[in-house]
C-alpha positions as CSV (number, residue, x, y, z in Angstrom):
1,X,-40.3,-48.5,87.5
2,X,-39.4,-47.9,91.1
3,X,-38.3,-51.0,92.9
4,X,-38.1,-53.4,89.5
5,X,-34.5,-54.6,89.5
6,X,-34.0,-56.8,85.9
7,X,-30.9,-59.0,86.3
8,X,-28.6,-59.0,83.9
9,X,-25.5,-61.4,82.8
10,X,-21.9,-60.7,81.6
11,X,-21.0,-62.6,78.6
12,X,-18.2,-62.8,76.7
13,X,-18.6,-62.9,72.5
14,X,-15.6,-63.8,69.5
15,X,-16.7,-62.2,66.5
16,X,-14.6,-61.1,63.7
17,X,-12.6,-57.6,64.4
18,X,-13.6,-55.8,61.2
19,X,-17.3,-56.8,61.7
20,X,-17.2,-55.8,65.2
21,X,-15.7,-52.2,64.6
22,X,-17.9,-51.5,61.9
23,X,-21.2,-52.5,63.6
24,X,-19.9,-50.9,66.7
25,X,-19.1,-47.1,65.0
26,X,-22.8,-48.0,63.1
27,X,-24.4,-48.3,66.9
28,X,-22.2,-45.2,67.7
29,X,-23.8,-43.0,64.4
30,X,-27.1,-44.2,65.6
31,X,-27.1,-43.8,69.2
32,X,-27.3,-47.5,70.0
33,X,-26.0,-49.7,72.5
34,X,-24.1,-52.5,71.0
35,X,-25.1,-55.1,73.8
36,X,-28.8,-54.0,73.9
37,X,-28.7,-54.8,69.9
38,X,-27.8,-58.2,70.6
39,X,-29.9,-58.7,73.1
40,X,-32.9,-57.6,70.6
41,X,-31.8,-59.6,67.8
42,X,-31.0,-62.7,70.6
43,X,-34.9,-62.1,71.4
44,X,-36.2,-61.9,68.0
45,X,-34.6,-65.2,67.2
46,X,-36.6,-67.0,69.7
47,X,-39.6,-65.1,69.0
48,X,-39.5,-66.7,65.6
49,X,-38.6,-70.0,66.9
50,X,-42.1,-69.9,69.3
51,X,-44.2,-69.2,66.0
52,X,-42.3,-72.2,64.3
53,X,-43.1,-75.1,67.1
């Protein structure tokens, strides 16, 4: 994807500590990307919100 340049935005997220360790060494065992998960399950969400309306 030569020349394609996806924007991105910073965001800042309070979730519980102990949640937020565990999920993050779970991403860690798994080789994922803790941001990129949210940003699936962030997508999903609407998804699922479109098939509702």
């Amino acid at each position: 994807m030569e020349g394609c340049k996806i924007s991105s935005k910073s965001i800042t997220l309070k979730v519980d500590t102990e949640i937020y360790d565990k999920y993050k060494e779970f991403c860690k065992e798994k080789g994922l990307i803790v941001s990129r998960q949210f940003e699936i399950m962030m997508e999903e969400q609407l998804e699922g919100e479109e098939k509702n309306d």
